[in-house]
N, C-alpha and C positions, 0 to 999 in steps of 0.2 A: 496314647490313651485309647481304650478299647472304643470300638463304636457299639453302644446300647441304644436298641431301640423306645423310642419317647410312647407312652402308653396313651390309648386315644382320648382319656378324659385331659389328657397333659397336667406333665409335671417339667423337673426340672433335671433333668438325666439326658447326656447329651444327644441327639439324634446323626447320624448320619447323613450329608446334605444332599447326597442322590435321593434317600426315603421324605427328609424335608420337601424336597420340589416336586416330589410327586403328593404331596399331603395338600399341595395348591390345585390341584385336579387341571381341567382339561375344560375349558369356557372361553368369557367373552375375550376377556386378555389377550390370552393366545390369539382365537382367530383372527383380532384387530391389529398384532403383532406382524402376523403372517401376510395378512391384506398389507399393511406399511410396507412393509420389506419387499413385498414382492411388486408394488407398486415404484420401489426407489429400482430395484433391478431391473424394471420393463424401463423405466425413467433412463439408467443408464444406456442400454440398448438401442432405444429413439434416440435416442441425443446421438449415439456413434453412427449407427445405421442411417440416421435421420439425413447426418452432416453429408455425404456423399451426394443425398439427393439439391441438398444447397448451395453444392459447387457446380454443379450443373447447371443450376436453374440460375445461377450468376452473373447473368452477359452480359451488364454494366461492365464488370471488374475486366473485360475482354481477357480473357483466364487463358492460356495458351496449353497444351494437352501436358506439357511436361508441370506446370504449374499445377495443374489439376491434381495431378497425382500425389506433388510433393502434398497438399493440404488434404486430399484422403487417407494419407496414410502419416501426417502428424495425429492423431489422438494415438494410434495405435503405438508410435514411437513413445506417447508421453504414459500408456498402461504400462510398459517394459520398464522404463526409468522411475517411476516411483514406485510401484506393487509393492516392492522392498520395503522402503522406509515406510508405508500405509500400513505393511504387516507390523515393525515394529510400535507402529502406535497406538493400533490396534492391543496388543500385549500390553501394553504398558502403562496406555491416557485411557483403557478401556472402550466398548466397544459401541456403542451408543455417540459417544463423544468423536470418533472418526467417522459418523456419520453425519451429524448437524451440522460443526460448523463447514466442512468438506462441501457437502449438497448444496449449501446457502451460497459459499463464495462460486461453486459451479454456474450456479443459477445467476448470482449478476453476472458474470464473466460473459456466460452465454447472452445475456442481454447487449451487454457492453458490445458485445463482437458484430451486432447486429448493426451498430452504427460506425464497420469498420468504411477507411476512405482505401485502401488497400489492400490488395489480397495478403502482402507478408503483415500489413497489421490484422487483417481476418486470421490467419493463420497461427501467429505468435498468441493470442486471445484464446484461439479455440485450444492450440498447445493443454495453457494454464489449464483451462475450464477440467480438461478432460483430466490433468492431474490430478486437481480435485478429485471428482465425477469416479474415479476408480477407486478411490477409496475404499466404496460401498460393497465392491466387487467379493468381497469375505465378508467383509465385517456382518453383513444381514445374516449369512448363513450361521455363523457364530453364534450371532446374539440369539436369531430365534433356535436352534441346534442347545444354549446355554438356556434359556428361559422356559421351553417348552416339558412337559415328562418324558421319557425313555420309550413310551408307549408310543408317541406320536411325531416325533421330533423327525425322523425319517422320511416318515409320509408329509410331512410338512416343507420339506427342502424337496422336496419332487416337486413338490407344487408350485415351489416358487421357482422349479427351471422353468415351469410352462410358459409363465409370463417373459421369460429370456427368449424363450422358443415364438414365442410370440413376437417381439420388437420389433424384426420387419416391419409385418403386416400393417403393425400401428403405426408405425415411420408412414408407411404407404398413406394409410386413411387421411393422417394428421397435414399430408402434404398434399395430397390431390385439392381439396377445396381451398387450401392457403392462395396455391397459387394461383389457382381459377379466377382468385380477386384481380382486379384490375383497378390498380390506386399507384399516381407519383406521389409524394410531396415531398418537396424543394427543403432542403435542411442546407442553408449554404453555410451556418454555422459548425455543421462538421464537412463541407463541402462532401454531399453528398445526396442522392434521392432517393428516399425512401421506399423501397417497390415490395412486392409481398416473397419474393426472396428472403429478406431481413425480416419482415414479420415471422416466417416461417422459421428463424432460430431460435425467437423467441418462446413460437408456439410450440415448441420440439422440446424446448426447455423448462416447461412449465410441469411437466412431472417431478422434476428434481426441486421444484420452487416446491411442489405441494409433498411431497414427499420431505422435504427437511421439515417444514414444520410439524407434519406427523408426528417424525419420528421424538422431535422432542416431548411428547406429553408422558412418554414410554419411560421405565426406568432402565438403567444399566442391567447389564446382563448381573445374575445373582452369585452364578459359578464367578463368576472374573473377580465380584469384588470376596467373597469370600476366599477364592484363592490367593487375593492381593493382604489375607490379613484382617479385612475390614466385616468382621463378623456382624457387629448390628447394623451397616450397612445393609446387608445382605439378606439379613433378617427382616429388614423392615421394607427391603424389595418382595420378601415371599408374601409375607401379610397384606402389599396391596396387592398382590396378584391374588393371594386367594380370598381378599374379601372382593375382588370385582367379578373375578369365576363364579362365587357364590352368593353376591348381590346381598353381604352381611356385611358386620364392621369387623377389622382388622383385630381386635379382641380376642374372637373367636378362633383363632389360627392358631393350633394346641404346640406347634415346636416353641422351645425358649432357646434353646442355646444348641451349637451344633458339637461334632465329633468332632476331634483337632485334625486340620488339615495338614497340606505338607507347604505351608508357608514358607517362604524362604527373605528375608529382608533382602532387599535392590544395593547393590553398591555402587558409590559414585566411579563414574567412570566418564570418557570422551564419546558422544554420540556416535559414531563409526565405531568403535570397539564395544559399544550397548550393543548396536544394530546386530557385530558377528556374534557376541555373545548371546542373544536372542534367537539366531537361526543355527548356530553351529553344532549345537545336541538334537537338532533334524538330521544330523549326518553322523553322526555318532550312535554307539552301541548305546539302547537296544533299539534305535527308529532309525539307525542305518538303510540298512536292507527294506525296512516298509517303505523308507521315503524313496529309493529311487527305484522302486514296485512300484506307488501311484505316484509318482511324477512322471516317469515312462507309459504307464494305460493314459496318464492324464496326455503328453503331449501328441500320442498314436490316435487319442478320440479328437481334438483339437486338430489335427493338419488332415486327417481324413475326413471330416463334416466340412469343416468352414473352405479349405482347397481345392474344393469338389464340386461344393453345391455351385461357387461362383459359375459357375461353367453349365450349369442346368438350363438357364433361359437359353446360352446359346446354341445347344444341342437339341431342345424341343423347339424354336426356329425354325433349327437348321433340317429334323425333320418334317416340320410342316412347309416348308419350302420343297422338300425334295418328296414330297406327298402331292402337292400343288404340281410339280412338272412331270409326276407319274415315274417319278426315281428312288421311289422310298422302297429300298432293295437292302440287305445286308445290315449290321448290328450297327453301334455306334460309329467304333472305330473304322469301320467301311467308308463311312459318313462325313468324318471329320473333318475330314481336307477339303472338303466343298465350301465354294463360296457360301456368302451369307451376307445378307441386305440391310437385316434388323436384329435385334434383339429384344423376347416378349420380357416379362417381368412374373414368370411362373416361380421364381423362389418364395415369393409370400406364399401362394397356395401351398408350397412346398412343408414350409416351416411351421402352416397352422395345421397341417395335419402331422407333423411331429409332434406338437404341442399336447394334439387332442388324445396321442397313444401315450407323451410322457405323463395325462392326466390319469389314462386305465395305470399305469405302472405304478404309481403313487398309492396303490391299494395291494399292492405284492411287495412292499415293507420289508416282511418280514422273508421275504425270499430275494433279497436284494443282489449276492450272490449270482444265485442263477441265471436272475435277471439280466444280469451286466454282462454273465459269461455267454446266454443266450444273444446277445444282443449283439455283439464280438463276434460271434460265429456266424451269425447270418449275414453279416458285414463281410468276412472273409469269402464265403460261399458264393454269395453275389456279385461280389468283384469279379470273381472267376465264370461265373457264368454268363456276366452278359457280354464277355470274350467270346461264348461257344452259340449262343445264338442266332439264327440265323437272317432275323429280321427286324426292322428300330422299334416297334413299342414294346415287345417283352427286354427286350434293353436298353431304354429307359424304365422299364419297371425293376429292370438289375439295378439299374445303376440308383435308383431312389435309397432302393436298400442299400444299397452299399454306403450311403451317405449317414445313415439313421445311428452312426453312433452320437449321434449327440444327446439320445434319448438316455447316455449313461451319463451326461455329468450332472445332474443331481443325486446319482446313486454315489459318485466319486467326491461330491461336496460332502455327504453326509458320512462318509468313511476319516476325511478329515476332519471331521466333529470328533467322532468316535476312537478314530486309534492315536492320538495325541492328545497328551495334560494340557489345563487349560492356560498354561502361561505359555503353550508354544503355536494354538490354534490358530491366532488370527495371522500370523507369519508362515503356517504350515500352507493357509488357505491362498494369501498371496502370491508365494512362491510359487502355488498351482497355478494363478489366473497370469505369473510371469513366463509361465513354463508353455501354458497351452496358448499365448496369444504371439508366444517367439515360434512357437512350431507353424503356427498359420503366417505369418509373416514370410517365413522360409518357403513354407509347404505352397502358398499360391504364387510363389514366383519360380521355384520346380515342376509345378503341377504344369502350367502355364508353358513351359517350355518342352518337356517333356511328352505332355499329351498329344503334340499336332505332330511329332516326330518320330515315338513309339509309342502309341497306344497302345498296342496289346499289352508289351511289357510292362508299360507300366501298369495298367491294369493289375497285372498277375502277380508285380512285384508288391504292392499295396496289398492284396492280400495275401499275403504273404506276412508282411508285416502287421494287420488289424490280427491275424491267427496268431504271432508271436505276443499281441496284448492280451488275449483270451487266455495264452498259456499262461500268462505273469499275474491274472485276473485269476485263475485256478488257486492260486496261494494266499487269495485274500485271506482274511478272518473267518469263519463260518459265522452264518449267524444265527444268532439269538431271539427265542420270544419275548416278541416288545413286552409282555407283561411282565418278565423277571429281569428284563434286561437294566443292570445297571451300568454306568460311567466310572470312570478312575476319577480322582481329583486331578 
């Protein structure tokens, strides 16, 4: 059926449902939409970020340094193992609904774990929790990417990286006064003592408490159910969005009926054979070639931000240590093989001043592009140069840069809004958060080994590689004026 556009006194001629959601305008809805979502993505963030700082603070559990590790790096195990099956439920249970119940069971979980008597029972707890807990990791972008208009949906997933770019610092805030408390109480009924250790999992997890409930007052994404088929569904999501944008009644909202989509009926099949059938036309003509385009810039900004920064407190230390004994000579890599006493905790400052540039960049939308590729090149550039300088603070001001690709994954969340139909997004979105959190997994246990042995080269060889993602960034899409710009079904 042709797509005719619905005249604005409205009639009954089918409309288009890219022209339909943008007929819902640009108001409260959204911005409460955007606040939700980006409040469940900081929620997620705290909670993983948060957890590291509650193995530490643990010294009841007498935690042994190999033990510490295994439970820092269980949530991260538990992102990898389900991303997949989260993306397929996302597609399928809809987008809204992998977020509620998901967040709710996160949130007792995390509770639950607060009154573990063991570290593998803390551990096995936080496991679940965080399997939940990543659910959210697409699904937010999606829904607000699916609910918001063409105009703005861009600059809106910028802004909800800032609050990701954010998580540290909040982990930091939410954990300094927890544990400042000084409280036992005696719980011999779970044989254990209460100390603000275990408040403090709780208090890390109270985003994701407040955050599920949010997000239920919110309706389903409009794209998903109309691509699912379910037209007055979908219809009767746009009329409350555009009587709350416009503080009328749902009446007034002139579409009736949309332009036929490319529906397709679900066939029954064995949930493993759903699941490839759901991701297997990501690798297929014609989102072959796109998808391992950004899955490769996705896993090259992921093992360069996250494998890197780790290593920032130890390096400004390890310079003001060698400032303090009048040795602060020569660039990083001069530097590195020096002892070192302490480690400060400069990656928050670090991360909120990425947050505050990912907030300017969230106004260049519509140069997003450039954006990404500008962003890739000063990456590359500054790996290389804080090789060639000759003294440690203009290398640590290389080396900051070199870290700042992280300022491109909300440009690369909102691509996978954009160049994938909406039955393959929430899977397309997963696979990213499977792809760039296996690269940091890999990448800070190469980085880690690599840097204290050949730092320059590795140096030189990471840019190297950040320039091969700038070149693969060169073929994106071009882009479009948010005002003409519309969606595929």
């Amino acid at each position: 059926m042709a797509a005719v556009t619905t005249k604005d006194h409205g009639d009954d001629q089918p409309t288009p449902f890219e022209e339909a959601l943008d007929k819902t305008g640009n108001g409260l809805y959204n911005f409460l939409l955007v606040a939700t979502c980006s409040l469940i993505l900081l929620a997620i963030g705290v909670d993983l970020f948060g957890f590291s700082l509650v193995v530490a603070a643990a010294c009841d559990l007498n935690l042994t340094v190999s033990q510490k590790g295994i439970l820092t790096s269980l949530p991260f195990v538990g992102i990898l193992l389900v991303s997949y099956l989260w993306g397929y439920v996302s597609d399928t249970k809809g987008r809204r609904f992998t977020l509620v119940i998901p967040l709710l069971l996160s949130f007792i979980l995390s509770c639950i774990s607060s009154l573990s008597p063991h570290w593998l029972f803390l551990g096995f707890v936080k496991f679940l929790c965080v399997c939940f807990a990543c659910a959210a990791n697409s699904a937010t972008y999606t829904l607000v990417g699916e609910s918001c208009t063409a105009r703005v949906r861009n600059r809106y997933m910028l802004l909800m990286t800032c609050l990701i770019l954010l998580s540290p610092a909040v982990a930091g805030v939410l954990t300094y006064p927890t544990l400042k408390l000084d409280f036992a109480v005696e719980m011999s009924w779970f044989s254990i003592v209460y100390r603000p250790w275990r408040l403090l999992i709780v208090v890390l997890a109270i985003p994701s408490g407040l955050g599920a409930l949010a997000i239920y007052f919110f309706c389903e994404s409009p794209k998903f159910l109309f691509n699912s088929g379910r037209n007055k569904e979908a219809l009767d999501v746009l009329r409350h969005i555009h009587a709350v944008n416009h503080r009328n009644s749902k009446e007034e909202y002139t579409v009736q009926t949309f332009a036929q989509g490319d529906y397709t009926q679900k066939k029954d099949m064995s949930l493993l054979r759903a699941m490839f059938e759901q991701s297997a036309p990501l690798f297929r003509a014609p989102y072959l070639c796109r998808s391992l385009q950004l899955f490769y810039i996705v896993a090259v900004v992921y093992i360069t931000n996250n494998s890197f920064l780790v290593w920032l407190p130890y390096i400004l230390n390890l310079i003001r240590l060698s400032m303090e004994n009048g040795t602060a000579t020569g660039n990083i890599c001069s530097l590195i093989s020096r002892p070192i006493v302490e480690v400060g905790n400069a990656t928050t400052r670090v991360v909120s001043i990425f947050a505050f540039f990912n907030f300017l960049i969230s106004y260049l939308q519509d140069r997003r592009k450039a954006v990404l590729l500008s962003i890739l090149t000063l990456s590359s550039i500054s790996g290389t140069c804080l090789n060639l300088v000759p003294e440690p603070i203009s290398s640590v001001f290389f080396f900051m840069l070199f870290t700042c690709t992280c300022l491109g994954m909300g440009i690369l969340a909102s691509y996978f809004v954009d160049v994938y139909p909406t039955s393959y997004r929430g899977m397309a979105a997963c696979l990213s958060i499977m792809v760039g959190r296996s690269s940091t997994f890999i990448g800070i246990n190469v980085v880690g080994n690599l840097i204290f042995h050949h730092c320059q080269i590795t140096f030189y060889f990471w840019s190297l590689l950040v320039l091969s993602s700038a070149v693969a960034a060169w073929f994106l899409p071009p882009d479009k004026p948010a005002l003409s710009k519309t969606s595929g079904v």
